[in-house]
C-alpha positions as CSV (number, residue, x, y, z in Angstrom):
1,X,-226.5,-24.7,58.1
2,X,-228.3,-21.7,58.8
3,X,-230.2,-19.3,56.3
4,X,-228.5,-16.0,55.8
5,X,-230.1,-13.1,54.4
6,X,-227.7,-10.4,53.3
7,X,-229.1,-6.1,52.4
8,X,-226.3,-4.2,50.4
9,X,-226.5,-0.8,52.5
10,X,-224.4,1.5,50.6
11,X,-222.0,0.5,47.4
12,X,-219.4,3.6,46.4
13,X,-217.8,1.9,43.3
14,X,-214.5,1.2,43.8
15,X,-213.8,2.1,47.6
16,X,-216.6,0.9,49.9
17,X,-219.3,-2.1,50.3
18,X,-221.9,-1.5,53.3
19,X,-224.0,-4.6,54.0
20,X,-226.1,-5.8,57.0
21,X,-227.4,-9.1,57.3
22,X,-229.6,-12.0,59.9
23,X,-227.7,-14.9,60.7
24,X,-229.7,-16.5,63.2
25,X,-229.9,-14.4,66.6
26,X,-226.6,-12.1,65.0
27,X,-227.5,-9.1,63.4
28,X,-224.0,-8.0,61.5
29,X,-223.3,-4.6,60.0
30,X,-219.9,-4.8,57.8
31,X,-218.3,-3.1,55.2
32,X,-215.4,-3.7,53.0
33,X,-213.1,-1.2,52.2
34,X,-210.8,-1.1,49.0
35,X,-207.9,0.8,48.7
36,X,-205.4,1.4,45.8
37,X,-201.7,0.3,46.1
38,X,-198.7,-0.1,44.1
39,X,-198.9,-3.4,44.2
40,X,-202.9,-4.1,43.5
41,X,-205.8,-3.4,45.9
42,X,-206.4,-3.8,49.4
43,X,-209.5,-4.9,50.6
44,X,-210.0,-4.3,54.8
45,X,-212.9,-5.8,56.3
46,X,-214.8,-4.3,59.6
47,X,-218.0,-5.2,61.2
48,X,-220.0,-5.7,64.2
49,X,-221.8,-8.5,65.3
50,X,-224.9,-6.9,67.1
51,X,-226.3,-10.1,68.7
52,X,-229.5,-10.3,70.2
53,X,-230.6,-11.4,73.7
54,X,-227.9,-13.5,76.1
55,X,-225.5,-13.6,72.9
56,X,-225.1,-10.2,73.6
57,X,-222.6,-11.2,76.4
58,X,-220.5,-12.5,73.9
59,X,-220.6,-10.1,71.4
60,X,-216.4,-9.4,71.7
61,X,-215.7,-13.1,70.8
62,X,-218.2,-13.2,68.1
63,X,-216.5,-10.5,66.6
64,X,-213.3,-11.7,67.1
65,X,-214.9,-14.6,65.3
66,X,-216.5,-12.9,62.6
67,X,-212.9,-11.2,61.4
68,X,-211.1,-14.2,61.3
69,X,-214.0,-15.8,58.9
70,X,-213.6,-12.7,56.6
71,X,-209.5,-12.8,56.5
72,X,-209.9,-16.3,55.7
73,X,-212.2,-15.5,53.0
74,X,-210.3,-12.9,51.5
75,X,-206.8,-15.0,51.6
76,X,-208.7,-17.4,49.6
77,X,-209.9,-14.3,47.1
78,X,-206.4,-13.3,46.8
79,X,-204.7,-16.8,46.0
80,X,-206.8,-17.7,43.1
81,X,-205.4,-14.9,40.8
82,X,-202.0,-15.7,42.5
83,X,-202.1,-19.4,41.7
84,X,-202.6,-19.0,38.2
């Protein structure tokens, strides 16, 4: 397991969570986005992985990677107010 540390950048209550972080040689800069809809809210994740040195070379699939961690994440948010 590695250590993460994690710096809130911006926080706009209610539409917008700015947050960089060090995970080993990656250097992320994300933000989730919440939107209103009928039917509840919609939370969209983006981010960037900015890796350092010959990860750099792979930064595409470690975003790729990165999204797919974060919809997985916020399916799992979702279901627990659905499952009850």
């Amino acid at each position: 397991m590695r250590q993460t540390t994690t710096r809130f950048t911006a926080v706009e209550p209610n539409r917008k969570i700015e947050f960089e972080a060090e995970i080993g040689p990656l250097r992320p800069t994300c933000d989730l986005t919440f939107e209103q809809t009928d039917s509840g809210t919609r939370v969209t994740f983006r981010g960037d992985s900015n890796p350092r040195g010959p990860f750099k070379l792979v930064s595409g699939v470690l975003n790729r990677k990165g999204q797919q961690v974060w919809s997985q994440r916020l399916a799992r948010i979702k279901a627990v107010p659905e499952n009850r």
